[in-house]
C-alpha positions as CSV (number, residue, x, y, z in Angstrom):
1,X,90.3,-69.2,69.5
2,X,91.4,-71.7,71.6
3,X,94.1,-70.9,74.5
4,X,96.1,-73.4,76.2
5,X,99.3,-73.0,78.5
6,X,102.7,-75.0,78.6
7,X,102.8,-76.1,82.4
8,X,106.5,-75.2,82.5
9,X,104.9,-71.4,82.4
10,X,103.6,-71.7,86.0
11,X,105.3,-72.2,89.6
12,X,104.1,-74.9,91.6
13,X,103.0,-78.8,91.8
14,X,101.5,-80.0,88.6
15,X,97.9,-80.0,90.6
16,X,98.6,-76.6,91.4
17,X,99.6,-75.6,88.0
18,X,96.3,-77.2,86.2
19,X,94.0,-75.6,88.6
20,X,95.7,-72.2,88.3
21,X,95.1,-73.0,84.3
22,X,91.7,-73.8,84.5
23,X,90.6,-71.0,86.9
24,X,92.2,-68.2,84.8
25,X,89.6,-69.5,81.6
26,X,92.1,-71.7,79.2
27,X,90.8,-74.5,77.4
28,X,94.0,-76.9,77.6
29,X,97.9,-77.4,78.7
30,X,100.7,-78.7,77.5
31,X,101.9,-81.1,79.9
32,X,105.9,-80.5,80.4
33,X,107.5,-83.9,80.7
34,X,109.1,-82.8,84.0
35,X,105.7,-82.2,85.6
36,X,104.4,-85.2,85.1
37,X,107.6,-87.4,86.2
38,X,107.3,-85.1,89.7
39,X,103.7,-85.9,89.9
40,X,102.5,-88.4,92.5
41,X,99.7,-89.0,90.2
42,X,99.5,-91.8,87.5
43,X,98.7,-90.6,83.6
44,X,95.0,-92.0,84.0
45,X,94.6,-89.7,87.4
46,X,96.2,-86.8,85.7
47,X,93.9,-87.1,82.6
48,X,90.8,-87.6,84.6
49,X,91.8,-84.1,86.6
50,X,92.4,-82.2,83.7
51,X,89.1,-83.1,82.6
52,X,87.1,-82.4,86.0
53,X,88.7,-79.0,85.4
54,X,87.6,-78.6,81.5
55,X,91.1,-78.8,80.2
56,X,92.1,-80.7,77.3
57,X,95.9,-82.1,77.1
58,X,96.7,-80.5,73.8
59,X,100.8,-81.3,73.9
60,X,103.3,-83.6,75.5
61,X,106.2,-82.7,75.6
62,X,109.5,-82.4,74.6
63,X,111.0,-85.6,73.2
64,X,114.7,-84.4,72.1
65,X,117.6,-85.8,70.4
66,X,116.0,-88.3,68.1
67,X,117.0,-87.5,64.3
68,X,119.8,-87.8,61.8
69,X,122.0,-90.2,64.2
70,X,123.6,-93.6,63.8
71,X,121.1,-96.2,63.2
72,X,122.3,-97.6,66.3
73,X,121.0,-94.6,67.9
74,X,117.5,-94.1,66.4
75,X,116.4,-97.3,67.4
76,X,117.5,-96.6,71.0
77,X,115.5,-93.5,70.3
78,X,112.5,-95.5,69.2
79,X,112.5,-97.6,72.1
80,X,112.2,-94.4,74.1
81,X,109.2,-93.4,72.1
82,X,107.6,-96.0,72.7
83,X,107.5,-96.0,76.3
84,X,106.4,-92.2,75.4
85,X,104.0,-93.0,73.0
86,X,101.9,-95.3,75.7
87,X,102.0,-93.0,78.0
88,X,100.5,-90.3,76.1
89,X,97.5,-93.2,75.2
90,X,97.5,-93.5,79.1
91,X,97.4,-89.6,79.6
92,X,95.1,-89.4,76.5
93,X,97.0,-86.6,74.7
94,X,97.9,-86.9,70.9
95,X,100.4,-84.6,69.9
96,X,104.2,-84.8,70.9
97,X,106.3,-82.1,70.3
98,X,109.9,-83.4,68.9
99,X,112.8,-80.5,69.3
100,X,115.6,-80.6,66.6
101,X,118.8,-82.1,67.8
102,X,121.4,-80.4,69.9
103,X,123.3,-84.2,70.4
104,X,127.0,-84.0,69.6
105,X,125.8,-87.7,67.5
106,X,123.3,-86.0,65.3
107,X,124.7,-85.5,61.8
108,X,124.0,-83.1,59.3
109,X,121.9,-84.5,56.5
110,X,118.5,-83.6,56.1
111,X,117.3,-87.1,54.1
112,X,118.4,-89.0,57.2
113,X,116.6,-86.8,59.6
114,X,113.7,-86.8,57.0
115,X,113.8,-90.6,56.8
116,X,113.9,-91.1,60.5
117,X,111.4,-88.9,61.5
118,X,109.2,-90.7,58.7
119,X,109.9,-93.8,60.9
120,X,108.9,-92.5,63.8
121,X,106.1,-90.8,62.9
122,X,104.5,-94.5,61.6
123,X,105.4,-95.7,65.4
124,X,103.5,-92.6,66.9
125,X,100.4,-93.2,64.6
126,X,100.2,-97.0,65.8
127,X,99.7,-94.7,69.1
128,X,97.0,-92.7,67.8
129,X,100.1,-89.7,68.2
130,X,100.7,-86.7,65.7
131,X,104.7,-85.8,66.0
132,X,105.0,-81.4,65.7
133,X,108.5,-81.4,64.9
134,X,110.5,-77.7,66.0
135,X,113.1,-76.0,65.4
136,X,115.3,-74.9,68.9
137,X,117.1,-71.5,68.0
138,X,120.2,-73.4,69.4
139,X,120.1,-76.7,66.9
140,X,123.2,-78.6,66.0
141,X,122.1,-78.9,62.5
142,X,118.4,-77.7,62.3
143,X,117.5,-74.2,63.6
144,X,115.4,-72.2,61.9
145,X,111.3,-72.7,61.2
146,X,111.8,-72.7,57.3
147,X,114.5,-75.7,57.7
148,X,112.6,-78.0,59.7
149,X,109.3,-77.3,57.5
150,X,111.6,-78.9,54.5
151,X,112.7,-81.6,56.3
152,X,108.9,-82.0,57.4
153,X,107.7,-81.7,53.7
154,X,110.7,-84.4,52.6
155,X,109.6,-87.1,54.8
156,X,106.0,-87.1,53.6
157,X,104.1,-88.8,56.6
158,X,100.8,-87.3,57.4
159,X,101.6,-87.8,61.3
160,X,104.6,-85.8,61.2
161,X,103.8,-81.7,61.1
162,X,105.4,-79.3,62.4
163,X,105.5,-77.1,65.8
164,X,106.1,-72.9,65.5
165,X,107.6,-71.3,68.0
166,X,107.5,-67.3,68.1
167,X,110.4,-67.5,70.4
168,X,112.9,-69.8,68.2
169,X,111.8,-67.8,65.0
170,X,112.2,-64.4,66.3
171,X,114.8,-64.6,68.3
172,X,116.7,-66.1,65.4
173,X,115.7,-63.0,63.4
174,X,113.8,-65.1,60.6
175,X,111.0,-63.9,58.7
176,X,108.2,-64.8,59.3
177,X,106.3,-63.8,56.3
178,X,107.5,-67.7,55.2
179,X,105.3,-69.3,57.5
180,X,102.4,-68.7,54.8
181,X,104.0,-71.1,52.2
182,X,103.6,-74.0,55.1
183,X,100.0,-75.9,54.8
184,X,98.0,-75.0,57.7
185,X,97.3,-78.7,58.2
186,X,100.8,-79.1,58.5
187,X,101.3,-76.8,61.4
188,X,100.5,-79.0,63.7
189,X,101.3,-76.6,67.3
190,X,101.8,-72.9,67.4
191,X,103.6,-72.0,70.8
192,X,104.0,-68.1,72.0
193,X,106.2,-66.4,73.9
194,X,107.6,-62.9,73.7
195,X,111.1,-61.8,75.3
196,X,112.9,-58.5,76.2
197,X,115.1,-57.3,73.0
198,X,118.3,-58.3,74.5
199,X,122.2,-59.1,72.9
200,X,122.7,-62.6,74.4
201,X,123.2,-66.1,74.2
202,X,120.2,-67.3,72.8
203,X,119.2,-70.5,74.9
204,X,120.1,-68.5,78.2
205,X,117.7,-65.7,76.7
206,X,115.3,-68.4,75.7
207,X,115.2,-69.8,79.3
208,X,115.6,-67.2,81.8
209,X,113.7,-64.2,79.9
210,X,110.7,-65.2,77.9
211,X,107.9,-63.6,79.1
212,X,104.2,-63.5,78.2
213,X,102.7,-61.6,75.0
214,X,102.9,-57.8,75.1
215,X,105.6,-57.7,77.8
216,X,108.5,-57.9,75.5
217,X,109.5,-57.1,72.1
218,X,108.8,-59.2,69.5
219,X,105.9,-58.6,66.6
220,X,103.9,-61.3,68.2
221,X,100.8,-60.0,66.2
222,X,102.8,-60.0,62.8
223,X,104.0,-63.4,63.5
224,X,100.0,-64.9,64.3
225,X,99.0,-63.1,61.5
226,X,101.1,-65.1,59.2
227,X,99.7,-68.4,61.0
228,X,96.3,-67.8,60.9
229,X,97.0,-66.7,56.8
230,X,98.7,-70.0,56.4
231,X,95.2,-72.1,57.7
232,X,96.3,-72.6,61.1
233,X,93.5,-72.9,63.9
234,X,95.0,-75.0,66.3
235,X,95.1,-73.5,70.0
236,X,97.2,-69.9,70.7
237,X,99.5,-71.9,73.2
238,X,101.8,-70.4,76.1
239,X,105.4,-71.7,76.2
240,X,107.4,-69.3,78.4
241,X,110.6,-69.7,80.6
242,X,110.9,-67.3,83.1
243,X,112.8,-67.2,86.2
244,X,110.7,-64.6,88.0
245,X,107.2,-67.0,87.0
246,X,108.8,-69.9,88.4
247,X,108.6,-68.2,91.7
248,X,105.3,-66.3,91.7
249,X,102.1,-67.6,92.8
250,X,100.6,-69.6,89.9
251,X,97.2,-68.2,89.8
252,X,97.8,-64.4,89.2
253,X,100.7,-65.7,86.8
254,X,97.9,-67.8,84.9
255,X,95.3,-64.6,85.0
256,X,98.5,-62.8,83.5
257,X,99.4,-65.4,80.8
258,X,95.2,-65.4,79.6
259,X,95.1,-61.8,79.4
260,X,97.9,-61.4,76.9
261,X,96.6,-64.1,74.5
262,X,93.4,-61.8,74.8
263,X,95.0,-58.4,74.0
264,X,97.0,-60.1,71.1
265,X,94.4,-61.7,69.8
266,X,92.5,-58.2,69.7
267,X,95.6,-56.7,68.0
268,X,96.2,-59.4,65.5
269,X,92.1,-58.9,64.0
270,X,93.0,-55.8,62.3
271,X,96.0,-57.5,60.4
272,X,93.7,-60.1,59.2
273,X,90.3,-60.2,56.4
274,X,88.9,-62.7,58.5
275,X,89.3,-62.7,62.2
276,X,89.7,-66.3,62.9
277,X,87.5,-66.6,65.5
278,X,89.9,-64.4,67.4
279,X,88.6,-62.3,70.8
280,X,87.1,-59.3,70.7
281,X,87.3,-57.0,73.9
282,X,85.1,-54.1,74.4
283,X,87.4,-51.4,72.6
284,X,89.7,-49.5,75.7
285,X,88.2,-46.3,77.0
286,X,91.5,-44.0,77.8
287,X,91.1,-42.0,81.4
288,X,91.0,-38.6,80.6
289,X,92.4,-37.6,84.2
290,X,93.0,-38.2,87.8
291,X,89.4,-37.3,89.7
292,X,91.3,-39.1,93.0
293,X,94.1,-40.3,94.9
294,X,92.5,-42.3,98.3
295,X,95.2,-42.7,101.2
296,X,94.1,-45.0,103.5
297,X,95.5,-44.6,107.4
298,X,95.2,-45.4,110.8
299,X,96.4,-42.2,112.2
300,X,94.9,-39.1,110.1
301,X,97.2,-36.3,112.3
302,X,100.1,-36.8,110.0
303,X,98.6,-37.4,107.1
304,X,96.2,-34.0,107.5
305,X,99.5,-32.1,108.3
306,X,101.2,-32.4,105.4
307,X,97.8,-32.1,103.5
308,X,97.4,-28.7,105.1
309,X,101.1,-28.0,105.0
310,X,101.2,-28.7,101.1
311,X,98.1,-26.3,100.7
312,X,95.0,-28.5,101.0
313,X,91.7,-27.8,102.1
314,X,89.5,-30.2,104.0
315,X,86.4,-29.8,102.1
316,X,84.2,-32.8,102.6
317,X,83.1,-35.7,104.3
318,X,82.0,-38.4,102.9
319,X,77.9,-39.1,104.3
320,X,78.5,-42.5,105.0
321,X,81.9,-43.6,105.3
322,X,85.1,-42.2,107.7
323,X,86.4,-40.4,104.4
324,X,87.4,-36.6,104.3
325,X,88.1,-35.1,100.7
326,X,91.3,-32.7,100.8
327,X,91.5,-30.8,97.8
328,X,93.3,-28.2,95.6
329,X,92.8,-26.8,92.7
330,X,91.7,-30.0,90.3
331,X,94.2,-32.0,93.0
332,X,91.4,-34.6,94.9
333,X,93.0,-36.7,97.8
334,X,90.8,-38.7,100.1
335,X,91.8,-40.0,103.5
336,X,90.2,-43.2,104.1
337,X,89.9,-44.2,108.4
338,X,88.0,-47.0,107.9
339,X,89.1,-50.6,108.5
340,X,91.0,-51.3,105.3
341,X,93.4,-48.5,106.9
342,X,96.7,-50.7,107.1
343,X,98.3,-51.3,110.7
344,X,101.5,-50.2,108.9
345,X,100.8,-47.2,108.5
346,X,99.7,-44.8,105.6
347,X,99.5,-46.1,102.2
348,X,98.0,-45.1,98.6
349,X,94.9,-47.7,98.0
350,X,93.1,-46.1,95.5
351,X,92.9,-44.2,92.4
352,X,90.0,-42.7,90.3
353,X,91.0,-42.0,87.1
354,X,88.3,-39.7,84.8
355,X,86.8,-41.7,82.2
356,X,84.4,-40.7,79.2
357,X,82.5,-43.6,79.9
358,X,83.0,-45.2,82.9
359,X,80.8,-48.3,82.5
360,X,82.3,-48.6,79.0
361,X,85.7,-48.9,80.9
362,X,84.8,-51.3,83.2
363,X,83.4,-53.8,80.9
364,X,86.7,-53.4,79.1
365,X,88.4,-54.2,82.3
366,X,86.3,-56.9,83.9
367,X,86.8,-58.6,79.7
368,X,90.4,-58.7,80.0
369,X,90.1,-60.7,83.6
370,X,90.6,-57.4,86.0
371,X,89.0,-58.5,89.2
372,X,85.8,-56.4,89.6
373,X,85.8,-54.9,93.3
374,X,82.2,-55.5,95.7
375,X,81.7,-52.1,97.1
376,X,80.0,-51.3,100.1
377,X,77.7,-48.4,99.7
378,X,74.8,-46.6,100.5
379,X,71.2,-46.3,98.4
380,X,72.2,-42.9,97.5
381,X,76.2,-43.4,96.8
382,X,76.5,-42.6,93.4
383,X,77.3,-46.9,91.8
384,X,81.2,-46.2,90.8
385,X,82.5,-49.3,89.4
386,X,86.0,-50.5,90.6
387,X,88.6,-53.4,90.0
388,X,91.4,-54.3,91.2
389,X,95.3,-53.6,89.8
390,X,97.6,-56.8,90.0
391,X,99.7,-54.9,93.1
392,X,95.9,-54.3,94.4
393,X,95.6,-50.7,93.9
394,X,91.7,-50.4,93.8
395,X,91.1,-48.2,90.6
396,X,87.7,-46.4,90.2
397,X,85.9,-45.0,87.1
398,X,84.9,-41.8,87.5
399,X,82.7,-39.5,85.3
400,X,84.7,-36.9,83.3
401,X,83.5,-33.4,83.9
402,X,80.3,-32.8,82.0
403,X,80.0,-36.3,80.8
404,X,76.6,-38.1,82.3
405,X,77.1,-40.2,85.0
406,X,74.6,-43.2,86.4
407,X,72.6,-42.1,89.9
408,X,71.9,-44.0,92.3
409,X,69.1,-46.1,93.1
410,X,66.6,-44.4,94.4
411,X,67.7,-40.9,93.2
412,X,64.7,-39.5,91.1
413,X,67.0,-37.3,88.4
414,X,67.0,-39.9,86.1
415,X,70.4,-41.7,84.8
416,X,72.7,-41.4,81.7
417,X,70.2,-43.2,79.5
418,X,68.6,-40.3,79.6
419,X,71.2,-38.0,79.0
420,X,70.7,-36.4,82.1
421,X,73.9,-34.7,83.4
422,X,73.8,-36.8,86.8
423,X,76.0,-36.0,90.2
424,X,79.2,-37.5,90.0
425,X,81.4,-39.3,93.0
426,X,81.8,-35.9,94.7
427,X,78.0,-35.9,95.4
428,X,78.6,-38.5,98.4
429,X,80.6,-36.0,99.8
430,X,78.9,-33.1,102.0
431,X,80.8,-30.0,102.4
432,X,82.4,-29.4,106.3
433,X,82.4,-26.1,107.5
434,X,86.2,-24.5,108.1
435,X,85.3,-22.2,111.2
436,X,88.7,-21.0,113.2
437,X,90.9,-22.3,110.6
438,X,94.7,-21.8,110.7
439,X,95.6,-19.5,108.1
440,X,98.4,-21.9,107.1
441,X,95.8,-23.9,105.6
442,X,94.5,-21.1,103.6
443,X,97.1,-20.0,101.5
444,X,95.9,-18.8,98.6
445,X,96.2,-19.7,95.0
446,X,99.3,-18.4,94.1
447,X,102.4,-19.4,91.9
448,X,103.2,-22.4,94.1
449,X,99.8,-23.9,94.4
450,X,99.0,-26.8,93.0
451,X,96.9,-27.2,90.6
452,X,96.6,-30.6,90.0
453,X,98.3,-34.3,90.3
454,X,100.5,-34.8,88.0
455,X,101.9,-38.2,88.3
456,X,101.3,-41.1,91.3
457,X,103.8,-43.8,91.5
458,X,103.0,-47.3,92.6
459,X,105.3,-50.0,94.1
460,X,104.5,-53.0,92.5
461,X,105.4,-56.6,94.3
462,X,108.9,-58.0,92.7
463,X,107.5,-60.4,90.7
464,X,104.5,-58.5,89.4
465,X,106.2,-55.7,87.3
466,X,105.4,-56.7,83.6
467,X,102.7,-58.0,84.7
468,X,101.3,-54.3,85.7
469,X,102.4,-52.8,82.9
470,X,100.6,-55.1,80.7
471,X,97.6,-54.3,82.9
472,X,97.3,-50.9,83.1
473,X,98.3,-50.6,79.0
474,X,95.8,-53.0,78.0
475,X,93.1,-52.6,80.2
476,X,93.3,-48.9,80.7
477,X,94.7,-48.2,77.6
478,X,97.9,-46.4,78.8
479,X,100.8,-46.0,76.9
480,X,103.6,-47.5,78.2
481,X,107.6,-45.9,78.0
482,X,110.8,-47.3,78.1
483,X,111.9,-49.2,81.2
484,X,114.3,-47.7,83.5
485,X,116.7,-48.7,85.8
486,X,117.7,-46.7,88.9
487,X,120.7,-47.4,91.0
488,X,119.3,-47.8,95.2
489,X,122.0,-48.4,97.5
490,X,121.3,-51.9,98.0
491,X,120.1,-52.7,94.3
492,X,118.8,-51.6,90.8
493,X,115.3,-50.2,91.2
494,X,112.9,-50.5,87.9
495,X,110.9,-48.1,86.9
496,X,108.2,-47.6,83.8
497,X,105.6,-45.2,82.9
498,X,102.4,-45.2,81.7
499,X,100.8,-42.2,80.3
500,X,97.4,-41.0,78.0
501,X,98.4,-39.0,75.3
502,X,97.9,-35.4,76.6
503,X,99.8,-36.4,80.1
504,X,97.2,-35.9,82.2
505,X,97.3,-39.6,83.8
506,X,100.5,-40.6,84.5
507,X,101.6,-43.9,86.9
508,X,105.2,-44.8,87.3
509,X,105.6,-48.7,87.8
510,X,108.1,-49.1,90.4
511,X,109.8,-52.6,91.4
512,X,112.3,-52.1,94.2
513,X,115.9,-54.3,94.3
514,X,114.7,-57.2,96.5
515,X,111.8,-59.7,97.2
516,X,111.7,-58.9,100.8
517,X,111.9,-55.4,100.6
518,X,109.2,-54.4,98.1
519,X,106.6,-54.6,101.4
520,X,108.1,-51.8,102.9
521,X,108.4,-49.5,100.1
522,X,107.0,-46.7,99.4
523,X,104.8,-44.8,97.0
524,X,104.1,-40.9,96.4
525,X,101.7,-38.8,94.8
526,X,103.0,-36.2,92.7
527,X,101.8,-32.8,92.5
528,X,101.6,-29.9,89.9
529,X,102.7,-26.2,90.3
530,X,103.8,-23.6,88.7
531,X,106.3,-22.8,91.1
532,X,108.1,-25.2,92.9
533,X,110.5,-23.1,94.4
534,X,107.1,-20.7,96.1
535,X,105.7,-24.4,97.0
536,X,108.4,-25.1,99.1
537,X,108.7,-22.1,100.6
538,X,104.9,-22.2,101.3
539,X,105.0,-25.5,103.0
540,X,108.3,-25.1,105.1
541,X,106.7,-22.1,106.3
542,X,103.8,-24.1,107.9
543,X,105.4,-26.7,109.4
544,X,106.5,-29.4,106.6
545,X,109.1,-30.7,106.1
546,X,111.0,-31.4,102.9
547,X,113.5,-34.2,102.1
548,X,117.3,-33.4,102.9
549,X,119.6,-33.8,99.3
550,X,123.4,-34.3,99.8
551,X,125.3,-31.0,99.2
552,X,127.5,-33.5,96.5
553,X,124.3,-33.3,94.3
554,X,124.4,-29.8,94.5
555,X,128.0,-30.1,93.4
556,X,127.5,-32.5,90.5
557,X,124.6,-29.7,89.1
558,X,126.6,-26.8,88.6
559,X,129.1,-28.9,86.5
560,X,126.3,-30.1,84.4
561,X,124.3,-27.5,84.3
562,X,125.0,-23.5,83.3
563,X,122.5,-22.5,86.8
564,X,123.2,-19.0,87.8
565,X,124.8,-19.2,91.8
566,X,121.7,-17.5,93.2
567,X,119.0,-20.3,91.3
568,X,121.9,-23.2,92.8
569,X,121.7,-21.7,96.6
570,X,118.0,-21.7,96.5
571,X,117.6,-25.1,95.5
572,X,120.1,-25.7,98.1
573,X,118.2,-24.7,100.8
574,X,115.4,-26.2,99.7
575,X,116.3,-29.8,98.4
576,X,114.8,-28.9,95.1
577,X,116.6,-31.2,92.5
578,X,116.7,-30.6,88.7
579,X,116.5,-32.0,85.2
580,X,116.0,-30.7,81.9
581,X,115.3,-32.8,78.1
582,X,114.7,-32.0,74.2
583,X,111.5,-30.7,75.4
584,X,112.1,-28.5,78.7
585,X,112.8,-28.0,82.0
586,X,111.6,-30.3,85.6
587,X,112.1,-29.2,88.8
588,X,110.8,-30.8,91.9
589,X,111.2,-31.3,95.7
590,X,110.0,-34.2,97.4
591,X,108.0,-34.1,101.4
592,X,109.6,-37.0,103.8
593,X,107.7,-40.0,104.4
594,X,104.4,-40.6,106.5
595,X,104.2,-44.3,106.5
596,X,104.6,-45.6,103.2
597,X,103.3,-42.5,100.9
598,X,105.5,-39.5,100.4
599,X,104.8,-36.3,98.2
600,X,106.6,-34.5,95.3
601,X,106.0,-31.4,94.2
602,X,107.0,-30.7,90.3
603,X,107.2,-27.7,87.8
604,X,107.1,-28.8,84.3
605,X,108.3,-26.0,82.0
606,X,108.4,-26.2,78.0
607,X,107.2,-29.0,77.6
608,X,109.4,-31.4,80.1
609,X,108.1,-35.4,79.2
610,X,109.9,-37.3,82.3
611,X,110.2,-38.0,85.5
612,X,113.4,-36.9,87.0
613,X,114.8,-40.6,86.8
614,X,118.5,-39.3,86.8
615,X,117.5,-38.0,90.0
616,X,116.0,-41.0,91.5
617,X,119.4,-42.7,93.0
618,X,119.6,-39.4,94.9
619,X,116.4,-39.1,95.9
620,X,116.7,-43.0,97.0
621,X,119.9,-42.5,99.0
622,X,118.4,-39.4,100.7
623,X,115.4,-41.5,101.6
624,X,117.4,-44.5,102.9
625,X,119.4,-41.7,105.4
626,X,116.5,-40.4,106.6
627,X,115.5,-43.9,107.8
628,X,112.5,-44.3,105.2
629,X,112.6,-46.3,102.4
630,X,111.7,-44.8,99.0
631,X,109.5,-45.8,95.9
């Protein structure tokens, strides 16, 4: 179907705003009255740019405050749509969407509102104008869908239809099942948003907190399934209010905005008989695991200390690039010294996550409007496919164990058409020889050694946080938990997981308290054991060194929790901190910070499902102390 974008959704100049529309792949805008007054361009130069860019003008708007008023009133109001009306003929766009009245003139009595808009709808037709009359959640007289669809119905004038918006009806609680009994050529607009479930006033919910489809919690699916029913195949238009969008940069904001009419078009089809000409994406392919975490650095010394001190092996070099692979167990970190190391020191740039089918998974990604990434390699490199997360995280799609992977040009074994079980990523690698080694790098697998990462949490920019959530559930296929909020000492941090159903890929969302200090915070790779208490041990006794906790937290455990005087003095001494849920039992520890990547170790026991997140505003504080900023 169609997909268009109110111009209200996007920050900047309306030029700005129509090119960030166009680039991201809609067909049309709705051009917000407010735009085009600030515009230094006249209607006939904004029409001919929308059309240079491919976009049609599918809605002006809003006209407000024009029904069931004094007659004295309406025709004031009609001289106003007049001048509105010639505009749009100037602008060349043919629908107007009138809001119901919020005027302290407007009466209640639906046969004068009927009979006015009756009148002004012959007016707009003179124009060559259809009139999409709405329903605001706040009307004086006329707030719900089903009322202003009577009213429509009463007045009887084929230019008058009306406008549905998923905002007005759900945040009103309606139901929308009724939006079936309304002719589809009568539907004249259909206008999307979705919003956080929240107990507010609804206009300052409606514009402060809309947000784009999938990032809230409205039945956005269930509602578009009723329109589409009903005969409606108009455009799938964005109409959201956001404070946070107002600021960002339009053209990610606009990739966001096209990628969630995508994903809900893909999860209205199977509501429907017939799909409506509604998008298909490739179906998701759901990582089976982590196969990499890649820091990137411009001193490797610290970075190879704690790798060594936590246990790790340097195993491998890569044949053509400065990359060494330190691994344990099934725990894979690469240390990247090439030039995208950052000048500020040592951050997390990359992830390969396992996939079933990797190409599969790209194409699902590169559909859904992730950046696909140019890589740089050798005739030989085995041809990984990458994109690009919206905080920039580069993520790579790596053969699961035993599942065929491509080779690379040039390599005579064949490829997965074949079947052939191929040489995965860890075939550019060539093993380094460990001759004099110190034996705290070789400690043996043990209780505390890890096994494998079990979580990696990413610091997304401040404006960006629903926006990677979205991502990474509907282009990796992630499920996504409930949002949490973390106090920092200067602010709320925001955290959210995503997870594949066995837990074997987990990424906590982060989004720190303030726009200018989300740069300099930082993210951490989380690692399994089976011991966390032997883990520490094991990498204070080579040299690391863990994250102080305030004895107060120690303090606050043993009220809370029934923890034996001896368990309470170990973690202690070791700044192990401790949760427990329905399921079990966490327990983790946390390295300090080289540059802008920290690690935790973690033992999960009976079944444990979070994170530690009543933990977090210690862990924060602690950070903050020790003059490093946390993530």
């Amino acid at each position: 179907m169609r997909t268009s974008i109110a111009t209200v959704s996007l920050s900047g100049s309306l030029t700005e705003k129509l090119t960030a529309a166009a680039r991201a792949g809609f067909d049309g805008v709705e051009i917000f009255e407010n735009d085009l007054l600030a515009s230094p361009l006249t209607p006939e130069e904004i029409r001919a740019r929308t059309a240079d860019l491919g976009l049609s003008i599918d809605l002006y708007q809003p006209m407000r405050d024009i029904e069931a008023v004094a007659e004295e009133e309406f025709a004031r109001g009609l001289r106003r749509a007049r001048h509105k009306f010639e505009l749009m003929r100037r602008l060349g766009a043919d629908t107007v969407l009138v809001c119901s009245s919020v005027s302290p003139l407007a009466v209640d009595d639906d046969a004068l509102a009927a009979e006015q808009l009756s009148r002004l709808a012959v007016l707009a037709e003179d124009f060559g104008v259809r009139v999409a009359y709405e329903a605001l959640a706040w009307g004086r007289h006329v707030s719900t869908y089903d009322h202003a669809w009577s009213i429509v119905e009463s007045a009887g004038h084929p230019a008058l239809g009306t406008c549905l918006d998923s905002f007005h009806i759900l945040a009103r609680g309606s139901d929308p099942k009724g939006i079936e009994d309304i002719p589809g050529d009568k539907i004249f607009f259909l206008q999307l948003a979705d919003a956080p479930l929240m107990a507010m006033d609804v206009l300052q919910w409606s514009r402060h907190y809309r947000c784009f489809p999938g990032q809230g919690g409205f039945d956005l699916s269930g509602l578009l399934a009723h329109v589409l029913r009903a005969g409606y195949r108009g455009p799938l238009s964005l109409e959201v209010f956001n404070d946070v969008f107002r600021q960002a940069e339009a053209g990610p904001t606009a990739v966001d905005a096209r990628r969630s009419l995508l994903v809900l078009q893909e999860t209205t089809r199977p509501l429907l008989r017939e799909t409506a000409g509604l998008a298909a994406p490739p179906a998701p392919v759901v990582p089976t695991g982590v196969a990499f975490a890649e820091l990137v650095t411009p001193d490797v010394v610290p970075v190879a200390e704690v790798l060594g001190a936590l246990g790790f092996t340097r195993t491998a070099r890569h044949r053509s690039k400065p990359v060494d692979l330190w691994q344990q167990g099934e725990a894979r970190v690469l240390v990247n010294t090439g030039p995208a190391a950052r000048r500020d020191g040592t951050a997390l740039a990359a992830i390969g996550l396992e996939s079933p089918d990797p190409a599969a998974a790209a194409r699902r990604a590169e559909s859904l409007l992730a950046p696909v990434l140019p890589r740089r390699r050798a005739l030989e490199d085995a041809p990984l496919d990458a994109v690009a997360a919206p905080d920039g995280t580069e993520l790579f799609f790596c053969a699961s164990p035993g599942s065929p992977v491509r080779s690379g040009p040039g390599d005579s074994r064949g490829d997965s058409r074949g079947g052939s079980e191929l040489r995965g990523w860890t075939g550019d690698f060539e093993q380094v020889e460990q001759p004099g080694r110190e034996a705290h790098t070789e400690p043996g697998p043990g209780a505390g050694s890890v096994t494998r990462i079990d979580h990696l949490a990413l610091t997304q920019p401040w404006h960006q946080f629903d926006e990677a959530a979205l991502f990474h559930h509907s282009v990796l296929g992630l499920s996504g938990q409930e949002s949490v909020d973390v106090a920092d000492p200067y602010g709320l941090h925001r955290s959210r997981a995503v997870t594949n159903a066995d837990g074997s890929v987990r990424i906590a969302l982060g989004v720190g308290p303030a726009p200018t200090d989300d740069g300099a915070r930082a993210q951490h790779i989380a690692l399994a054991t089976g011991d966390v208490t032997d883990a520490a041990r094991r990498f204070r006794a080579a040299g690391g060194r863990l994250l102080a906790i305030p004895a107060n937290y120690y303090d606050d455990l043993a009220a809370r929790y029934e923890l034996g005087d001896e368990e309470l003095a170990t973690y202690r001494e070791l700044g192990i901190l401790y949760d427990r849920d329905q399921q079990g039992e966490f327990r983790h520890c946390y390295t300090e910070t080289v540059g802008r990547v920290f690690f935790e170790l973690v033992q999960r026991d009976g079944g444990y499902l979070g994170y530690g997140a009543q933990n977090a505003p210690v862990r924060l504080a602690a950070q903050r102390a020790a003059g490093r900023p946390g993530g």
